[in-house]
C-alpha positions as CSV (number, residue, x, y, z in Angstrom):
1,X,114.0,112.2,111.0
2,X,111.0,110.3,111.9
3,X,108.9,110.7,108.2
4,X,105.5,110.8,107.8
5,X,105.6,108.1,105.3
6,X,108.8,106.0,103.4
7,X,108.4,104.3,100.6
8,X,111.9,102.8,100.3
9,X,111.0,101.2,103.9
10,X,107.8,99.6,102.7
11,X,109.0,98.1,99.7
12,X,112.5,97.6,100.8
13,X,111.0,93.8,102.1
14,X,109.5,92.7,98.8
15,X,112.6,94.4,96.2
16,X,113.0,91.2,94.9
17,X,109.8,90.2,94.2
18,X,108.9,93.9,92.3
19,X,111.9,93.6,90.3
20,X,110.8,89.8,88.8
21,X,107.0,91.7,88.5
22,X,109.2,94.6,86.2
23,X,111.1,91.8,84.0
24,X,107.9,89.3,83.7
25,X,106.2,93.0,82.1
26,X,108.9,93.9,79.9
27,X,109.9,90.5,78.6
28,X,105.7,90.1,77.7
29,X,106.0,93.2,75.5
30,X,102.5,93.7,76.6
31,X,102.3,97.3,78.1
32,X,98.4,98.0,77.6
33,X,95.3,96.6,79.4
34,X,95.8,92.5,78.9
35,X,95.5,89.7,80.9
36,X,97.0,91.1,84.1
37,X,95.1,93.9,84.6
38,X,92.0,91.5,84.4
39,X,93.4,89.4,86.8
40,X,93.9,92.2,89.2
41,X,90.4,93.1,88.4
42,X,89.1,90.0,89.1
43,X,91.3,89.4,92.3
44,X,89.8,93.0,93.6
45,X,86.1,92.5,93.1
46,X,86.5,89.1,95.3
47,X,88.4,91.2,98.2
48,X,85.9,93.9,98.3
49,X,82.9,91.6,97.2
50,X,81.2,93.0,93.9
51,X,80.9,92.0,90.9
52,X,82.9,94.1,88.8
53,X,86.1,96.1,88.7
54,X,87.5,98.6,86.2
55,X,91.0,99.5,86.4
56,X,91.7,103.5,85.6
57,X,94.6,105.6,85.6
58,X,93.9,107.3,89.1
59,X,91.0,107.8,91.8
60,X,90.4,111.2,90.0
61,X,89.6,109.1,86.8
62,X,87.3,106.9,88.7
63,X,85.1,109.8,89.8
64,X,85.1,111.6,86.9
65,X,84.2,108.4,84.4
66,X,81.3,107.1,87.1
67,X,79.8,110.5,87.2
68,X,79.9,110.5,83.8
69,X,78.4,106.9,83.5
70,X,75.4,108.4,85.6
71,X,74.8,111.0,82.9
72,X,72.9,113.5,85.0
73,X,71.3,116.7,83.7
74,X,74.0,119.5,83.4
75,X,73.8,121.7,86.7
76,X,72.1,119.0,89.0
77,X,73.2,119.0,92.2
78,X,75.6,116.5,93.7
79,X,76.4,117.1,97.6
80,X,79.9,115.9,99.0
81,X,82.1,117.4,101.6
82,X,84.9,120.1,101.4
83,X,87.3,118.6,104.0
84,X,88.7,116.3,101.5
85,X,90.8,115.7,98.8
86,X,89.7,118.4,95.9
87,X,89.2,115.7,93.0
88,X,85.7,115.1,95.0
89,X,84.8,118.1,94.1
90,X,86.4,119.1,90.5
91,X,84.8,115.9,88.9
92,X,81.6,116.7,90.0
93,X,82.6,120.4,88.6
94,X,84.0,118.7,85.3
95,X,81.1,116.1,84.4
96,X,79.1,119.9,84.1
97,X,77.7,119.3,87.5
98,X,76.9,121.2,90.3
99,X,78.6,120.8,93.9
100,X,76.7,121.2,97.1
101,X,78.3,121.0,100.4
102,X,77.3,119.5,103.2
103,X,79.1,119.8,107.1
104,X,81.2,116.9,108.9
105,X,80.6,115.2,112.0
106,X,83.5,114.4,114.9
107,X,84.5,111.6,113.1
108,X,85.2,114.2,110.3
109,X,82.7,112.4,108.0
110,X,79.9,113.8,106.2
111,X,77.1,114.4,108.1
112,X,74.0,112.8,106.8
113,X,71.6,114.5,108.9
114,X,72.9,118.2,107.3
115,X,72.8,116.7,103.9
116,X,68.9,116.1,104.3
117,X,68.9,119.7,104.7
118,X,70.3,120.3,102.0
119,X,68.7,117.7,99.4
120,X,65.9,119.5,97.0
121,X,64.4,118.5,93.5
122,X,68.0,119.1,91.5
123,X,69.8,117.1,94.0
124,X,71.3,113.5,92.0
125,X,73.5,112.3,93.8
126,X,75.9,112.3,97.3
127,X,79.3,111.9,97.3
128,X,80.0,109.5,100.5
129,X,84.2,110.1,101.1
130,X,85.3,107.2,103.6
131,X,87.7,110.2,105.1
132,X,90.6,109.0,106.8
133,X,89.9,105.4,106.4
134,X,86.8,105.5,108.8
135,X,83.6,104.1,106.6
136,X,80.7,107.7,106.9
137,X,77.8,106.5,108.2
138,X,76.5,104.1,105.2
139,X,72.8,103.2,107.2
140,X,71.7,107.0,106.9
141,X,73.1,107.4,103.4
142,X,71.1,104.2,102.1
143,X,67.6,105.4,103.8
144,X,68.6,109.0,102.0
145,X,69.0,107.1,98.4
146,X,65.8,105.4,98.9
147,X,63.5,108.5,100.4
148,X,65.0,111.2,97.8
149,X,65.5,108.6,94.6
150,X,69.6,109.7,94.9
151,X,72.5,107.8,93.6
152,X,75.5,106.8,96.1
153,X,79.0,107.8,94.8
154,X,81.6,106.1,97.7
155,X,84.8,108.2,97.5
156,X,86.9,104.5,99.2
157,X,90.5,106.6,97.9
158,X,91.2,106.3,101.5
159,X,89.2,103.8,103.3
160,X,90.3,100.2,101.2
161,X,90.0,97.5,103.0
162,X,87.2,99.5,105.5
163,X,84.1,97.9,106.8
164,X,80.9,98.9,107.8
165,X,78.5,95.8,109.0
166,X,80.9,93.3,107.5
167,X,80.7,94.8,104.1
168,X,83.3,96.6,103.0
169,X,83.8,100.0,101.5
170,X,82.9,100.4,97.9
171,X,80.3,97.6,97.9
172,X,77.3,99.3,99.5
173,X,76.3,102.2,97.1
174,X,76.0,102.8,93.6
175,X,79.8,102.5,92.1
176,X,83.0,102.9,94.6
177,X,85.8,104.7,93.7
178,X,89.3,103.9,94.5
179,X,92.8,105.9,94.4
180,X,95.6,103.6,94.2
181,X,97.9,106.5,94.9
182,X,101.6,105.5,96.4
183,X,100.1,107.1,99.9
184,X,96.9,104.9,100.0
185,X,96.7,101.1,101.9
186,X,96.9,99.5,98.8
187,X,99.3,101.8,96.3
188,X,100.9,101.4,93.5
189,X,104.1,102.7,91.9
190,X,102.8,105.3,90.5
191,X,99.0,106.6,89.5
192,X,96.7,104.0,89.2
193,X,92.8,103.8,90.5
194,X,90.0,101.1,90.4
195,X,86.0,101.2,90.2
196,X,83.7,98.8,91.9
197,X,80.2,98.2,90.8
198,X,77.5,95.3,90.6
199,X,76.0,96.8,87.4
200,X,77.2,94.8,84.2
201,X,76.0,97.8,82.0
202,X,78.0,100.3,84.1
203,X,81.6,98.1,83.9
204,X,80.8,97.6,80.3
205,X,80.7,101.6,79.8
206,X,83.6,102.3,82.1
207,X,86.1,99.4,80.0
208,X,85.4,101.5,77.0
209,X,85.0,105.0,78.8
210,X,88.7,104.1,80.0
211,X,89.9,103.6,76.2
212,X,88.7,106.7,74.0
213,X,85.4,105.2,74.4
214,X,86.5,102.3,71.8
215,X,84.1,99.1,71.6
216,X,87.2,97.4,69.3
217,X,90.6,99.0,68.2
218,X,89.4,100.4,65.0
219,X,85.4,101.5,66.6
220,X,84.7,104.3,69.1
221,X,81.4,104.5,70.3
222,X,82.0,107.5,72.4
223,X,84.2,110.4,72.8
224,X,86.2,109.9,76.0
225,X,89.9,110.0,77.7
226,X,93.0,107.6,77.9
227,X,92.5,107.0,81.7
228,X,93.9,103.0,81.2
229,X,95.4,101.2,83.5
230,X,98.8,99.7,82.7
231,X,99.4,96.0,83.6
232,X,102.9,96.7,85.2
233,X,101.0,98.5,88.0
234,X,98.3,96.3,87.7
235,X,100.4,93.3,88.5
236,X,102.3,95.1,91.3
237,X,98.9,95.7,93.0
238,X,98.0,92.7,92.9
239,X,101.0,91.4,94.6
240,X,100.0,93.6,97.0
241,X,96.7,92.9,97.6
242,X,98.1,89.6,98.8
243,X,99.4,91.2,102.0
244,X,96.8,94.1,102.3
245,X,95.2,92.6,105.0
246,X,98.8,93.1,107.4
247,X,99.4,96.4,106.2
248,X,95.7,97.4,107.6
249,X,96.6,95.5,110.8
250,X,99.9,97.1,111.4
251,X,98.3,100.2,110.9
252,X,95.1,99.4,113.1
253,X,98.1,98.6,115.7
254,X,99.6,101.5,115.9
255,X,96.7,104.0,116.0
256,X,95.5,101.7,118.9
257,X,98.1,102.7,120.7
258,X,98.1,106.5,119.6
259,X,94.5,106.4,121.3
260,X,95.3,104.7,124.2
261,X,98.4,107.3,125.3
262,X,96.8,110.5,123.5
263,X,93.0,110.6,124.2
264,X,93.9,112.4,127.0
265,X,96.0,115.1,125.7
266,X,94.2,115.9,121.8
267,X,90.9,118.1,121.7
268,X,90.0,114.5,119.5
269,X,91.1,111.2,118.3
270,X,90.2,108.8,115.8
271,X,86.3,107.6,117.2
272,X,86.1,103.6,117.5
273,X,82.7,102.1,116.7
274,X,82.0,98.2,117.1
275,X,80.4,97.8,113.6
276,X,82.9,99.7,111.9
277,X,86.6,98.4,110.9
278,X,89.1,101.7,110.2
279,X,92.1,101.3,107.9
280,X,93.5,104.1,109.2
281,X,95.1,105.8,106.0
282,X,95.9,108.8,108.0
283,X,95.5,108.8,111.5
284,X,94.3,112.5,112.6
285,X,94.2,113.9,115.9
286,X,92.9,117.9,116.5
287,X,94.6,119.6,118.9
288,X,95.2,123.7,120.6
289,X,97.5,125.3,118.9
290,X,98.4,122.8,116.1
291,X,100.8,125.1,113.9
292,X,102.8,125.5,117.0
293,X,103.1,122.0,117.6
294,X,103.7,120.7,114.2
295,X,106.5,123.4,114.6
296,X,107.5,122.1,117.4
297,X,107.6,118.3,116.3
298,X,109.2,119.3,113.1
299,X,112.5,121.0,115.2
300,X,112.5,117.3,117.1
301,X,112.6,116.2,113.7
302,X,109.3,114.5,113.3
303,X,107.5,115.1,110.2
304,X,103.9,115.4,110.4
305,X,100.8,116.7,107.8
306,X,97.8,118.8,107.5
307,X,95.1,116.8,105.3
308,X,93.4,118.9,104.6
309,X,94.5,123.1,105.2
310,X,92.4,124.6,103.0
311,X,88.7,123.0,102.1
312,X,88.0,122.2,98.7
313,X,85.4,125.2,98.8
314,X,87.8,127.5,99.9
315,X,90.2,127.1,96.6
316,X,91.4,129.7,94.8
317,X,89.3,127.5,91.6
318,X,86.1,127.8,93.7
319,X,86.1,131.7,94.1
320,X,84.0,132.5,90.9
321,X,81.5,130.2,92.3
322,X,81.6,132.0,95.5
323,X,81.5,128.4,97.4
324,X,84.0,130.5,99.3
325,X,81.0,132.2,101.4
326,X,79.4,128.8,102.2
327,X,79.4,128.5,106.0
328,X,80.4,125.0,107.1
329,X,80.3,125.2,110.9
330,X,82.7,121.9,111.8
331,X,84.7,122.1,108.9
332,X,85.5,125.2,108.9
333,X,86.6,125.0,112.8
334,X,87.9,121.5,112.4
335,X,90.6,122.6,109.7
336,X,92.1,124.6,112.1
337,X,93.4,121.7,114.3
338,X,93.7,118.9,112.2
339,X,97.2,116.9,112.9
340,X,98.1,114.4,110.9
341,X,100.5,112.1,112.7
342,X,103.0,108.9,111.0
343,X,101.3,106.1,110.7
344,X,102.5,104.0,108.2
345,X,102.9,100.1,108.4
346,X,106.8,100.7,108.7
347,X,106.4,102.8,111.8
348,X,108.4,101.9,114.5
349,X,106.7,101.6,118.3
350,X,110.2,102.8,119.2
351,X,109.3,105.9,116.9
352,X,105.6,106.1,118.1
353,X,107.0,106.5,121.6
354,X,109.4,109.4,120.5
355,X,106.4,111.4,118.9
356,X,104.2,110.7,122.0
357,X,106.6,112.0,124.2
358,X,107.4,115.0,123.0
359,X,102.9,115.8,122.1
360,X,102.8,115.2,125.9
361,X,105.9,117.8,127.0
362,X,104.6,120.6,124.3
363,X,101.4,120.7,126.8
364,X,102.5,119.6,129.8
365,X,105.4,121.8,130.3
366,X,103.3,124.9,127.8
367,X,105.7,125.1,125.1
368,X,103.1,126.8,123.0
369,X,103.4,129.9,125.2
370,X,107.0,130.1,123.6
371,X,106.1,130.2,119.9
């Protein structure tokens, strides 16, 4: 079985070097915020060049706690996208706001020029998600926060390490919000996320937001969660933020090569721009008759994914609000022929070849016409 993704494989290299990260934690006896999580902090705002970080328990925490941070007026509108993963969307939803959705483009990012549409005097905010690992178009979305007074949420959960102009993701709007998930870049060993911002009074907010809303252990200024991160994963991403950097490359590698042998064959691949640097977190092709071929690849024993099959509006949770009837030309076709193909660091070319070849024979030879 070629897998979409192994996580035995990528840490089966650095085994040794996790296991003295576990024993260093548990002989500390510290197992709450401390010194290593504000080392990994530190370390994360110099990679993606801010000023602050906040670690938090996931990338759904990180939305949810910066939304909550910008304290909008209940039922203001925040536009975002539905092709992603739902936790843009239910934050905006749980901090008592108000989603608005906007179309995507080719590259399966938000299209700025529909969210102008769709901007009017209760809009707050846009939800930029850096789908894919491919940085949305951050120029457009800049001019937008300046003309309409809007804030700038970046969704990075997939894009770290991503650059647009030499900046990278989660440094160019408002507050960026990271997932840390096992499936990202940079992912830990278990939940964990990460907010970026320049504002002191923001990452003041979010270090006590994170913690009940205490100030000290026996004051709480505010009611909040428990949405901490621990210093064991803390310390284990920051061991792995030390090879980041070859994971991205690896990855930019092997979708180079997807491009080069399947730009021919898929409806669409991946779109390379000059000014932008893609981290490739999932590498997505669309293609005619995609159930049939992901059939087809799985009986050749090749696992691939659907990110996303149903849009966030589409949920069963968003029928009340009848988001269901909104009419989002591209993403509505798109998620029809989305493929998501391996492209992890630990990918083999050997592999890469296997899952070429037989893309190439389902069309070539019409195996489609026999499912």
């Amino acid at each position: 079985m070629i897998k979409y993704v192994n996580f035995i494989e990528q840490h089966r290299p650095h085994t040794k070097d996790l296991q003295k990260i576990f024993i260093k934690t548990l002989k500390s006896g510290n197992f709450i915020l401390g010194p290593e999580l504000s080392e990994f902090e530190k370390n994360f705002s110099s990679y993606i060049g801010v000023n602050h970080s906040i670690g938090v328990s996931s990338g759904t925490s990180a939305l949810y706690l910066s939304l909550k941070y910008l304290d909008f007026p209940k039922g203001s509108e925040i536009i975002t996208i539905g092709n992603s993963y739902l936790a843009a969307v239910s934050t905006i939803f749980l901090a008592g706001l108000k989603p608005i959705f906007a179309d995507i483009g080719e590259d399966l990012n938000i299209d700025l020029n529909d969210v102008e549409k769709k901007i009017t005097k209760k809009t707050k905010a846009i939800v930029i998600v850096h789908l894919t690992g491919q940085p949305a178009n951050m120029r457009k979305a800049l001019y937008l926060k300046k003309k309409y007074n809007l804030k700038i949420i970046e969704d990075c959960s997939q894009a770290v390490g991503a650059m647009y102009f030499n900046k990278k993701v989660g440094s160019l709007g408002d507050v960026g919000c990271f997932s840390l998930h096992p499936l990202k870049n940079l992912g830990a060993i278990g939940d964990a996320g990460i907010i970026t911002t320049n504002n002191l009074k923001m990452a003041n907010f979010l270090k006590k937001a994170r913690n009940h809303g205490h100030s000290s252990r026996d004051q709480c200024e505010f009611w909040s969660f428990n949405m901490r991160l621990d210093p064991l994963q803390a310390s284990i991403l920051n061991f792995k933020l030390s090879y980041l950097d070859k994971i991205i490359q690896k990855r930019i590698n092997n979708a180079n090569y997807y491009i080069k042998k399947l730009s021919k064959i898929c409806i669409s691949t991946p779109i390379e721009k000059k000014f932008l640097k893609n981290v490739y977190h999932t590498f997505i092709v669309r293609v005619k008759y995609r159930d049939k071929l992901k059939k087809y690849l799985e009986t050749k024993k090749i696992e691939t994914k659907i990110h996303v099959k149903i849009n966030s509006n589409k949920l069963i949770a968003a029928k009340s609000y009848k988001l269901d009837l909104i009419k989002l030309k591209n993403t509505d076709k798109f998620s029809k022929e989305i493929l998501s193909l391996p492209i992890s660091e630990t990918l083999k070319r050997k592999d890469q070849k296997i899952i070429i070849k037989y893309i190439e024979k389902f069309y070539k030879e019409k195996i489609y016409e026999k499912y």
